[in-house]
BADREN-522115 format. One record per residue: chain; x, y, z of N, C-alpha, C, O, CB in turn. Coordinates in Angstrom, 3 decimals. Glycine has a CB too. Layout:
BEGIN
+---+----------+----------+----------+----------+----------+----------+----------+----------+----------+----------+----------+----------+----------+----------+----------+
! c !   n_east !  n_north !     n_up !  ca_east ! ca_north !    ca_up !   c_east !  c_north !     c_up !   o_east !  o_north !     o_up !  cb_east ! cb_north !    cb_up !
+---+----------+----------+----------+----------+----------+----------+----------+----------+----------+----------+----------+----------+----------+----------+----------+
! A !        X !        Y !        Z !        X !        Y !        Z !        X !        Y !        Z !        X !        Y !        Z !        X !        Y !        Z !
...
+---+----------+----------+----------+----------+----------+----------+----------+----------+----------+----------+----------+----------+----------+----------+----------+
// end
This chain:
BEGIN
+---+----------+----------+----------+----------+----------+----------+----------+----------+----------+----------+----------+----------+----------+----------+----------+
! c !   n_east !  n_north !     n_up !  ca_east ! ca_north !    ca_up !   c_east !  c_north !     c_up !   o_east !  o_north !     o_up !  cb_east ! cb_north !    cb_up !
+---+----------+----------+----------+----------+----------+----------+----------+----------+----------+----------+----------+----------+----------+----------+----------+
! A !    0.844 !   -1.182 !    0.000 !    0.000 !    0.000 !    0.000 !    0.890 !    1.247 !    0.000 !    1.951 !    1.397 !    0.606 !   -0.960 !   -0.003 !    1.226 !
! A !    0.307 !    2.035 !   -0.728 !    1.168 !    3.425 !   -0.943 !    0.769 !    4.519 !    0.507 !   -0.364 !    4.426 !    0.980 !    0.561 !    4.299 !   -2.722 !
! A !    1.242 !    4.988 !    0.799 !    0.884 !    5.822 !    1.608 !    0.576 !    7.105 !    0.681 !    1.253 !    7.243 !   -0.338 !    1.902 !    5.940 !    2.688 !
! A !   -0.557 !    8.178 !    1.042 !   -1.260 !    9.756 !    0.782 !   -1.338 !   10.214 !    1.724 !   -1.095 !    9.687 !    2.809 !   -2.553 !   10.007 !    0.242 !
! A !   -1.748 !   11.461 !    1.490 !   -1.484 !   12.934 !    2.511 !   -3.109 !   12.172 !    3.262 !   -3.410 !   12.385 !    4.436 !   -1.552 !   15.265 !    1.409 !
! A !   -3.813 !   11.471 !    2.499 !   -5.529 !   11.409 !    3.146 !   -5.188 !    9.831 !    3.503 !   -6.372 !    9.546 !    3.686 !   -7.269 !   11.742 !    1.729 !
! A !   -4.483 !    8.540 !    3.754 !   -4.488 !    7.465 !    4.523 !   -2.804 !    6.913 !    4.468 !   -1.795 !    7.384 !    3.942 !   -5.684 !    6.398 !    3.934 !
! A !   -3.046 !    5.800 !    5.208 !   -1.699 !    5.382 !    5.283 !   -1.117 !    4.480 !    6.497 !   -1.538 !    4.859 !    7.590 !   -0.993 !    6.558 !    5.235 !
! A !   -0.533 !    3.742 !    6.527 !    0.324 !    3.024 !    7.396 !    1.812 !    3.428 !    7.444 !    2.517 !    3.726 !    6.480 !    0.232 !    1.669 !    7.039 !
! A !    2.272 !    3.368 !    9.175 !    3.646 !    3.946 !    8.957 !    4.298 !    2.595 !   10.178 !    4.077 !    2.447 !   11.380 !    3.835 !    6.066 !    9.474 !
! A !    4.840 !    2.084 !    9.556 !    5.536 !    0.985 !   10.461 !    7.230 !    1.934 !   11.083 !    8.117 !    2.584 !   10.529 !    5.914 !   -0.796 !    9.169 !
! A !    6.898 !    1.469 !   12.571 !    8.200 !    1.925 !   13.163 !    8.812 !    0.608 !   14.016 !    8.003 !   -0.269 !   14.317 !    7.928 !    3.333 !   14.199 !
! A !   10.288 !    0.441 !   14.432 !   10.497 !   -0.296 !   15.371 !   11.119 !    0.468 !   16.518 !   10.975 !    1.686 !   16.420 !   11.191 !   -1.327 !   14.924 !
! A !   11.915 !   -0.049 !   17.810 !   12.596 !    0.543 !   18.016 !   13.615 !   -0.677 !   18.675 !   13.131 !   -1.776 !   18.947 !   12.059 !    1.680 !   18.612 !
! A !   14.962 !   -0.401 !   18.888 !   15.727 !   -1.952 !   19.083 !   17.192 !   -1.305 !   20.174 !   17.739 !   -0.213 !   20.019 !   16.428 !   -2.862 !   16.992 !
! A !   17.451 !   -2.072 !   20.949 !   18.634 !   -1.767 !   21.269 !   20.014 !   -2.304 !   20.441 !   20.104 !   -3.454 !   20.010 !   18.607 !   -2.131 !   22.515 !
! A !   20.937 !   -1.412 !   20.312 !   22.032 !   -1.988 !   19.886 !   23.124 !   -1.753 !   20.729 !   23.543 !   -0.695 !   21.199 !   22.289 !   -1.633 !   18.672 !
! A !   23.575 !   -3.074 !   20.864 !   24.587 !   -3.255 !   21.917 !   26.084 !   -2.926 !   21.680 !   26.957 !   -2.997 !   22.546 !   24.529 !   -4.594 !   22.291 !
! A !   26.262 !   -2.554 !   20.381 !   27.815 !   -2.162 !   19.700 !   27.568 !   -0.602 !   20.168 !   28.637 !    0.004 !   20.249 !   28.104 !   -2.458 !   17.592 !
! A !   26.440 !    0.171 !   20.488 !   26.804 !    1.174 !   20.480 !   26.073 !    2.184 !   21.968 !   26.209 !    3.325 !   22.410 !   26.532 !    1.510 !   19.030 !
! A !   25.276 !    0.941 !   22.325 !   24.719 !    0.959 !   23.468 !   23.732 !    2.445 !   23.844 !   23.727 !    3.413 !   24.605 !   25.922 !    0.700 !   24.384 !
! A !   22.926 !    1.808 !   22.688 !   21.809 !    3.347 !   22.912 !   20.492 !    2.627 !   22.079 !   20.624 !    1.530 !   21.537 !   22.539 !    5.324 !   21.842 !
! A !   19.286 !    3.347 !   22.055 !   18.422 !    2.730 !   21.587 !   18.174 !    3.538 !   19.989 !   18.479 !    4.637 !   19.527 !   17.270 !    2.681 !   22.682 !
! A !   17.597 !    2.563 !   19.581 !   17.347 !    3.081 !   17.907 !   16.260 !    3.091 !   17.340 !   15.830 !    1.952 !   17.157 !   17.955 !    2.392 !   16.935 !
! A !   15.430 !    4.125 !   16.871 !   13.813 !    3.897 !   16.507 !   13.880 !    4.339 !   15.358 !   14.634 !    5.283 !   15.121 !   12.613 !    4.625 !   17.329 !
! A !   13.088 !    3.752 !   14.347 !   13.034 !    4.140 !   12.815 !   12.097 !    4.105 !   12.531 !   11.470 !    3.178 !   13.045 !   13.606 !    3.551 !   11.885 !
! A !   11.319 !    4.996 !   11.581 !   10.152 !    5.031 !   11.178 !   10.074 !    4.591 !    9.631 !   10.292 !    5.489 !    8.817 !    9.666 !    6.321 !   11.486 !
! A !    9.782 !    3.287 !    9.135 !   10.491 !    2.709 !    7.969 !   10.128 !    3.713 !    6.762 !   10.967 !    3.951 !    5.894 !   10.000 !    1.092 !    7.666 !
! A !    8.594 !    4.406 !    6.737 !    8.038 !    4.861 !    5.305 !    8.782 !    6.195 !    5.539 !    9.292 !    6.490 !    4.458 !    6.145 !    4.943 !    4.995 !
! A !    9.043 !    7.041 !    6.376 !    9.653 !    7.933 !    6.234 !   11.145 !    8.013 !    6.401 !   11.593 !    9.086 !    6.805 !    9.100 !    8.579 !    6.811 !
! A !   11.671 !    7.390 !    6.240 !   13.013 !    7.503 !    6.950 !   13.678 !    8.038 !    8.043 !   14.858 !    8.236 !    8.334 !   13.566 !    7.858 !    6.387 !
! A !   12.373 !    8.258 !    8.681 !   13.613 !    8.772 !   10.278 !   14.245 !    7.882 !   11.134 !   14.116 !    6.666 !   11.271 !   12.892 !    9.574 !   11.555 !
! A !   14.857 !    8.590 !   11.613 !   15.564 !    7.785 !   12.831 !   16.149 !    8.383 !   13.960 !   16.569 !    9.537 !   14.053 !   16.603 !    7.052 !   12.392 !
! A !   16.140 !    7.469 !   14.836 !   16.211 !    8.942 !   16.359 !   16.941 !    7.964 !   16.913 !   16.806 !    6.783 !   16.594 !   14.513 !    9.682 !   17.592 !
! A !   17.891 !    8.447 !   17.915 !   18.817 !    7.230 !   18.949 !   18.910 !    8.133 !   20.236 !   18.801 !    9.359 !   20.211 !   20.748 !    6.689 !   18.287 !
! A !   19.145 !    7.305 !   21.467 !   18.878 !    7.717 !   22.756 !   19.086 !    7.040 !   23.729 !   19.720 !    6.145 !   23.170 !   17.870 !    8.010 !   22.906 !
! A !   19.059 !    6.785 !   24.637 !   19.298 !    6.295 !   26.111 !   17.988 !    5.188 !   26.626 !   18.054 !    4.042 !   27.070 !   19.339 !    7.812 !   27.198 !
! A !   16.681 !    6.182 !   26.318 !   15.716 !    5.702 !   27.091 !   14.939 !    5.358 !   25.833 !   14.843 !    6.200 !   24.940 !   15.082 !    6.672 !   28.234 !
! A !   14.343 !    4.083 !   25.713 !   13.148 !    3.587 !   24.732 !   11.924 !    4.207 !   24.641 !   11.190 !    4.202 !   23.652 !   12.751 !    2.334 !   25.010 !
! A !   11.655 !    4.926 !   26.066 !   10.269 !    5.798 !   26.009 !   10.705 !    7.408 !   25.271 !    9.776 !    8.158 !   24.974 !    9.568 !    6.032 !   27.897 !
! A !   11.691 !    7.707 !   25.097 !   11.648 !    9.020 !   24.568 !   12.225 !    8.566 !   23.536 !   12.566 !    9.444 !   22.744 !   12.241 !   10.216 !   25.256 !
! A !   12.444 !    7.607 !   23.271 !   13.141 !    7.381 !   21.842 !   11.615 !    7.326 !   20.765 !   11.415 !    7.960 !   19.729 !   14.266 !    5.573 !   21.836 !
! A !   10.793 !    6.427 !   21.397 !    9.462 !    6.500 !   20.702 !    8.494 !    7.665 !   20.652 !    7.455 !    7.735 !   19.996 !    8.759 !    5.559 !   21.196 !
! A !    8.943 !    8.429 !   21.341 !    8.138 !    9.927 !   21.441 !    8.738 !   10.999 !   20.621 !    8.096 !   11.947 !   20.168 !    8.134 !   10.549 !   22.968 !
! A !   10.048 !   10.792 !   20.448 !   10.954 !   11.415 !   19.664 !   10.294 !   11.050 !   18.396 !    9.761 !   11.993 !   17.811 !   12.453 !   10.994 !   19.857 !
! A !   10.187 !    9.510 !   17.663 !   10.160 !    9.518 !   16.882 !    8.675 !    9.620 !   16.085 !    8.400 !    9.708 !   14.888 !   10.905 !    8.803 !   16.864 !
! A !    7.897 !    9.571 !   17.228 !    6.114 !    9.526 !   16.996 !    5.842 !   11.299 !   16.293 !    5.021 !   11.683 !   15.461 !    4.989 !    9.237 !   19.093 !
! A !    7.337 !   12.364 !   17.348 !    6.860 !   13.512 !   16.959 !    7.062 !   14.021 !   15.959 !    6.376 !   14.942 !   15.516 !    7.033 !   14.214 !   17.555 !
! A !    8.766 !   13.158 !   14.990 !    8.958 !   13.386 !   13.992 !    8.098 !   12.748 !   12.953 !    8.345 !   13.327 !   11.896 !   10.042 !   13.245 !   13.945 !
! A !    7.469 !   12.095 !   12.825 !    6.809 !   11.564 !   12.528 !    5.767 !   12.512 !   11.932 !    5.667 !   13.001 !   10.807 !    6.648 !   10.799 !   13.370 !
! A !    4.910 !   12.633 !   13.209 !    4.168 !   13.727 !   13.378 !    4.064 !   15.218 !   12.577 !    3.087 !   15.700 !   12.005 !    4.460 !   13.899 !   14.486 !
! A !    5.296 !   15.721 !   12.729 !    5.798 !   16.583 !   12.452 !    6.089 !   16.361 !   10.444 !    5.778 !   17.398 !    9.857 !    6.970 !   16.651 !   13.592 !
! A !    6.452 !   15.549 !    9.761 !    7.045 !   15.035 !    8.640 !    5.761 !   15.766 !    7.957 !    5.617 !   16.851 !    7.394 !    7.394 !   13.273 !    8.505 !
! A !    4.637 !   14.360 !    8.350 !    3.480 !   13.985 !    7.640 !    2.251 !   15.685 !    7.998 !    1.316 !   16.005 !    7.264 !    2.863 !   12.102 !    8.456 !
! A !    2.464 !   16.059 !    8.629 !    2.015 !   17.699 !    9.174 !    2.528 !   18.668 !    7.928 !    1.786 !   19.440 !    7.322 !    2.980 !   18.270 !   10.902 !
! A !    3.913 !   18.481 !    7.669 !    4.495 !   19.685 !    6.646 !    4.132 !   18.970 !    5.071 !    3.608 !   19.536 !    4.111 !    6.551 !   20.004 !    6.905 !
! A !    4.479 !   17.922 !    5.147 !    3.570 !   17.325 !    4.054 !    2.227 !   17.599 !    3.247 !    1.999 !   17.738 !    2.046 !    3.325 !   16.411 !    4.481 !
! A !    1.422 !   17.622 !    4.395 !   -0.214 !   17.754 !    4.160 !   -0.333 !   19.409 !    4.293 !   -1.235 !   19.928 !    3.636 !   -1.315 !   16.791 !    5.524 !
! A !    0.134 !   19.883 !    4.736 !   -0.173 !   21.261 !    5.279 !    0.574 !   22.693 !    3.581 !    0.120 !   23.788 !    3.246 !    1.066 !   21.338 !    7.361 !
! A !    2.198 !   21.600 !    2.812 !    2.450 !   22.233 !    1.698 !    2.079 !   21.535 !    0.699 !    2.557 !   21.727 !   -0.419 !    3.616 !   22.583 !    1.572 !
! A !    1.231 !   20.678 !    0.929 !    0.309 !   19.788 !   -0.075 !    1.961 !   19.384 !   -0.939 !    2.100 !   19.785 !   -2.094 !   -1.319 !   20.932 !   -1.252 !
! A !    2.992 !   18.670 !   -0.327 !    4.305 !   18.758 !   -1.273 !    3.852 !   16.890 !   -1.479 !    3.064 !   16.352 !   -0.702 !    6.336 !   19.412 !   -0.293 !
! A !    4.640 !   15.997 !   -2.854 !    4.088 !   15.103 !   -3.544 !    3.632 !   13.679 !   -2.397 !    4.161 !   13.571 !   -1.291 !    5.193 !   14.813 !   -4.776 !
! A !    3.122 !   13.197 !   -2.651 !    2.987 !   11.917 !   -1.519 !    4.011 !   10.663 !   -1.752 !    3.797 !    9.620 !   -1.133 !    1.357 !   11.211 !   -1.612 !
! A !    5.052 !   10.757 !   -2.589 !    6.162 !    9.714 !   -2.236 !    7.184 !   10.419 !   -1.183 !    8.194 !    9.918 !   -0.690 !    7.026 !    9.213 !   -3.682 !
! A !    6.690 !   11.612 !   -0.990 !    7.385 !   11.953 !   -0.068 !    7.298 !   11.208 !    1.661 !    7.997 !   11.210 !    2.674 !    7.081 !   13.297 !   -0.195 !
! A !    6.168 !   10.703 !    1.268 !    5.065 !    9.441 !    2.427 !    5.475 !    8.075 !    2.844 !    5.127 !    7.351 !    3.776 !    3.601 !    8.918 !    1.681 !
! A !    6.831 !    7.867 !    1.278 !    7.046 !    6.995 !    0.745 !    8.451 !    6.520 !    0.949 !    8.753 !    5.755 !    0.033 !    6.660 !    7.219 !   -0.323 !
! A !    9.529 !    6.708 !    1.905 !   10.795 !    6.750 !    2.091 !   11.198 !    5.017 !    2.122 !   10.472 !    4.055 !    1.871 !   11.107 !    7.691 !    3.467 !
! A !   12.186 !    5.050 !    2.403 !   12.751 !    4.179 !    2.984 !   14.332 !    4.788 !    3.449 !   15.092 !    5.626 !    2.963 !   12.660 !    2.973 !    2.060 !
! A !   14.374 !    3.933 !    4.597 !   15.923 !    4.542 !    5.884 !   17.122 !    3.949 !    4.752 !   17.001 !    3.622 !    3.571 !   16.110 !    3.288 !    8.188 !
! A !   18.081 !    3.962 !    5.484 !   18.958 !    3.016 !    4.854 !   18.984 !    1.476 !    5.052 !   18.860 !    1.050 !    6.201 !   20.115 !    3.421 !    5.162 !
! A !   19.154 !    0.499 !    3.886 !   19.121 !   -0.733 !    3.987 !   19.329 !   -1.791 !    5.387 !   18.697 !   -2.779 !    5.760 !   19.933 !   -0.901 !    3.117 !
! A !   20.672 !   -0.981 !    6.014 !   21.072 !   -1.197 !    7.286 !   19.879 !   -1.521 !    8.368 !   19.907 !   -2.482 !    9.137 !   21.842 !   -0.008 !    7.650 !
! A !   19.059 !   -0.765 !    8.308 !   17.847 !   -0.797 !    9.138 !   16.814 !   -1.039 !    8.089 !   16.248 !   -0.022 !    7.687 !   17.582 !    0.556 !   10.024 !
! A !   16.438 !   -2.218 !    7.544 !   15.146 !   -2.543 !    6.864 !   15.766 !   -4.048 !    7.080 !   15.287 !   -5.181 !    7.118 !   14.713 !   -1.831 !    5.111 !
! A !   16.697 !   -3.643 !    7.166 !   17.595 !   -5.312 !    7.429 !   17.154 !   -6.044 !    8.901 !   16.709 !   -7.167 !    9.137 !   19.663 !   -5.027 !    7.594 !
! A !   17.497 !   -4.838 !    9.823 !   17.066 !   -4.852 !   11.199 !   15.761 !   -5.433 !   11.345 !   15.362 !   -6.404 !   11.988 !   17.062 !   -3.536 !   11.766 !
! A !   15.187 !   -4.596 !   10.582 !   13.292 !   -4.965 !   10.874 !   13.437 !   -5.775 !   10.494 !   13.022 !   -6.484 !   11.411 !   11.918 !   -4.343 !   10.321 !
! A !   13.888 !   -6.750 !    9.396 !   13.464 !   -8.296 !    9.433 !   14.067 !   -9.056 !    9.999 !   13.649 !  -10.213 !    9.954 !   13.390 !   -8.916 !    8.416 !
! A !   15.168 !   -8.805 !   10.695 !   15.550 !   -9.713 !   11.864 !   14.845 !   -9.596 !   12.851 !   14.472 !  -10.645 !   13.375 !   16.751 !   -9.591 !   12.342 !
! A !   14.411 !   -8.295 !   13.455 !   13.009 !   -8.504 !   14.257 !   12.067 !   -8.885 !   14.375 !   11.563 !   -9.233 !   15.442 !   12.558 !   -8.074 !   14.452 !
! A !   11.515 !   -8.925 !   13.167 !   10.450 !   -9.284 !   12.919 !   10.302 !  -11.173 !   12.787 !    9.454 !  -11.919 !   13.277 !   10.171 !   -8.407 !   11.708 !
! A !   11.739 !  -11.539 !   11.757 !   11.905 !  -12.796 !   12.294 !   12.346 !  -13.247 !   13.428 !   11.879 !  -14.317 !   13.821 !   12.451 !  -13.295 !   11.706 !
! A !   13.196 !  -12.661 !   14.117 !   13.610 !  -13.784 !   15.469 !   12.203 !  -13.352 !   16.232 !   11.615 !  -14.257 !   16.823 !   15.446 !  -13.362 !   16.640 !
! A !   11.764 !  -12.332 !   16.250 !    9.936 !  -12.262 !   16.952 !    8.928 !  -13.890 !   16.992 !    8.274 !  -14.344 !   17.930 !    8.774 !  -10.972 !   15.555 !
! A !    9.112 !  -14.384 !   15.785 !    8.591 !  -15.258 !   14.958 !    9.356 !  -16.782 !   15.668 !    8.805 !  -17.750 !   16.192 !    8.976 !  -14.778 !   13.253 !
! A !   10.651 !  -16.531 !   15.452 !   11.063 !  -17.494 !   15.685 !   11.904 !  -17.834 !   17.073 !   12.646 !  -18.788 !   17.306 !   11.575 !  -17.638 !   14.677 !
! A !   11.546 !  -16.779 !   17.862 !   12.134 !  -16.525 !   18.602 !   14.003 !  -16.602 !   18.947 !   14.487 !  -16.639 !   20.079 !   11.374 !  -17.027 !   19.139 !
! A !   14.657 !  -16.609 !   17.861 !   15.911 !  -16.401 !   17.973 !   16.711 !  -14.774 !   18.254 !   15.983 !  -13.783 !   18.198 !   16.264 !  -17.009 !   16.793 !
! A !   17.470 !  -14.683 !   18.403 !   17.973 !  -13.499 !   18.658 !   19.024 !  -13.177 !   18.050 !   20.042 !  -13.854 !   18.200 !   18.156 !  -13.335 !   19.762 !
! A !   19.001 !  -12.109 !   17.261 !   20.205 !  -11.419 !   16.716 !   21.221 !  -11.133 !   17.226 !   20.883 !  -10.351 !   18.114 !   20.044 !  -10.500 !   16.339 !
! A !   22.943 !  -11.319 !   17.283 !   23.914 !  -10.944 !   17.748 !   24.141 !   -9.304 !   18.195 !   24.727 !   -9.082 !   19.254 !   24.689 !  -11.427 !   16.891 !
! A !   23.719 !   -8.312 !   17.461 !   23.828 !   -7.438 !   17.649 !   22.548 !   -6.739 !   17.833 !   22.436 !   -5.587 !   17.414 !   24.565 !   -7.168 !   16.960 !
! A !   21.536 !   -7.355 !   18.445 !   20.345 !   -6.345 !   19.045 !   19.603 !   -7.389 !   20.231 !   19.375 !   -8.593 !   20.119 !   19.007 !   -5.770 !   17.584 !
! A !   19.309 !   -6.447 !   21.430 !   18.910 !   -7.259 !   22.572 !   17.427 !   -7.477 !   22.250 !   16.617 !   -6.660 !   22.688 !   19.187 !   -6.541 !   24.045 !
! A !   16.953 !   -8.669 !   21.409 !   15.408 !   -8.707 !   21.618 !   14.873 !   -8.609 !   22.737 !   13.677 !   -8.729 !   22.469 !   14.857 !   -9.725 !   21.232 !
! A !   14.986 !   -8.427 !   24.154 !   14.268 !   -8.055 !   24.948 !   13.797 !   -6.747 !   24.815 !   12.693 !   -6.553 !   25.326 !   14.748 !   -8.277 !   25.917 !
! A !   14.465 !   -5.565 !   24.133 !   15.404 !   -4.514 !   24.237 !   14.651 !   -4.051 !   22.777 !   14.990 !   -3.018 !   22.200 !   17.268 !   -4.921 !   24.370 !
! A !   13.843 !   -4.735 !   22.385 !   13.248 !   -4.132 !   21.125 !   11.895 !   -4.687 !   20.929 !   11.426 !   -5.694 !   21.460 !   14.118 !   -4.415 !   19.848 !
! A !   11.081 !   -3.512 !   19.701 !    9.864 !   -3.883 !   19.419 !    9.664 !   -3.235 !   18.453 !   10.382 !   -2.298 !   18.104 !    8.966 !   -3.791 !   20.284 !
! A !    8.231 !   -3.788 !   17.610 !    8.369 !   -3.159 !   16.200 !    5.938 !   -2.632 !   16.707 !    5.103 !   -3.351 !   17.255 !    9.143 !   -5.046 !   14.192 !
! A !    5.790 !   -1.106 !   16.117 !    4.800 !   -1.011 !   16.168 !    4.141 !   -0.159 !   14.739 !    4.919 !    0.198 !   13.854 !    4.699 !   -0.573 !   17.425 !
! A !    2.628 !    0.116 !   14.628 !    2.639 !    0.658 !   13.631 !    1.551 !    1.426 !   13.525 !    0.567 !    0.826 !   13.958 !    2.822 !   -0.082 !   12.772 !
! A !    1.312 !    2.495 !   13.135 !    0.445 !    3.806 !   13.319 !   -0.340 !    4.108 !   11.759 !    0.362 !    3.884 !   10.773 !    1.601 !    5.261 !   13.820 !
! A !   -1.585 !    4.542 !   11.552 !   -1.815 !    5.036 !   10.861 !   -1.961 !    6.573 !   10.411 !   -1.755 !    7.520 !   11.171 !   -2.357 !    4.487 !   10.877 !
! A !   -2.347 !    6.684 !    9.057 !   -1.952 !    8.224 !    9.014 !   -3.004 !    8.788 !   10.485 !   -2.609 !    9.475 !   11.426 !   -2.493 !    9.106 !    7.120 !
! A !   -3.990 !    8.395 !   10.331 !   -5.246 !    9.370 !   11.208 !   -4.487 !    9.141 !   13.111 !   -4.640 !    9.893 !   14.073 !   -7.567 !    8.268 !   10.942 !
! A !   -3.887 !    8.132 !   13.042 !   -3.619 !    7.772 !   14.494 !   -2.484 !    8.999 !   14.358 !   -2.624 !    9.800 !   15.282 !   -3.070 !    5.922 !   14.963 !
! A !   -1.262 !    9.396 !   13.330 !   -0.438 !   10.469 !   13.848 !   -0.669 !   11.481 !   13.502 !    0.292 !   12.250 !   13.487 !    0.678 !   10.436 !   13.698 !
! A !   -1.866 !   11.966 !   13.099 !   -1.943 !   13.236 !   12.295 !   -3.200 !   13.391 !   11.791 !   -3.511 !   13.578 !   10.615 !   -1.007 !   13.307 !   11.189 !
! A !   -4.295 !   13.253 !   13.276 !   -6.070 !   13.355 !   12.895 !   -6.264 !   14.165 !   12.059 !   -7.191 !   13.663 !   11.422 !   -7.103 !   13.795 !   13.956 !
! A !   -5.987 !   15.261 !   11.522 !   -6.490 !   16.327 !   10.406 !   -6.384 !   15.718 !    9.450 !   -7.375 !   16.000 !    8.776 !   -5.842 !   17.610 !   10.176 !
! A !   -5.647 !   14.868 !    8.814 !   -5.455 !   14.095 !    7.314 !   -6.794 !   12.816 !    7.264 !   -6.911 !   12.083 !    6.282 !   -3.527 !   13.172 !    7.234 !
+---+----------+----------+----------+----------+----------+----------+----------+----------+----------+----------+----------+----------+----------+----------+----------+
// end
C-alpha cells in the first residue's frame, strides 16, 4: 500500500544496539531515525517526527512519495531480523530482543487532520 497525505500506514520499530549501546527507533516509510538512552523518549521522539514530517507534508500539499521513504538498507535489514527472530524466537547478535519492538500507526492515528 502506498501511503497519501488522506491514509496510510507507517511501520516503526525501536531496538537496542549493543555495539553502540543506545536505543534506535526508525520510522520505515519515512526515513527517520532517532537514537537515545531511554526507549520511552526514543518513541516519542520519533512519533513527533513523525508527526511533524506527515504535518508539513499535508499542510504544503508537497508530492505523496514523499510518504514513501525508505531509511537506509542497514535498518530494513534490522526490521526483518526482528520481525523474524519475533517469529522465531531467535535473537540477533547485535540487538537485545528483549530490548526491542516493532509497532505501527496510521496516518489518522499520527496526524487526525489528514
Amino acid at each position: 500500500m502506498k501511503n497519501t497525505k488522506k491514509k496510510g500506514i507507517y511501520r516503526f520499530f525501536i531496538y537496542y544496539d549493543k555495539n553502540d549501546k543506545e536505543f534506535v527507533g526508525v520510522c520505515i516509510e519515512l526515513g527517520i531515525i532517532k537514537v537515545g538512552k531511554d526507549p520511552e523518549e526514543v518513541q516519542e521522539d520519533l512519533n513527533n517526527a513523525a508527526l511533524g514530517y506527515i504535518k508539513a507534508v499535508v499542510k504544503d500539499n508537497l508530492p505523496d512519495k514523499l510518504l514513501n521513504q525508505e531509511p537506509p538498507k542497514k535498518y530494513l535489514d534490522i526490521y526483518k531480523q526482528i520481525i523474524e527472530a519475533s517469529a522465531k524466537r531467535k535473537i540477533p547478535r547485535k540487538i537485545d530482543l528483549n530490548e526491542s519492538f516493532a509497532f505501527a500507526r496510521t496516518a489518522g492515528d499520527l496526524c487526525p487532520a489528514t
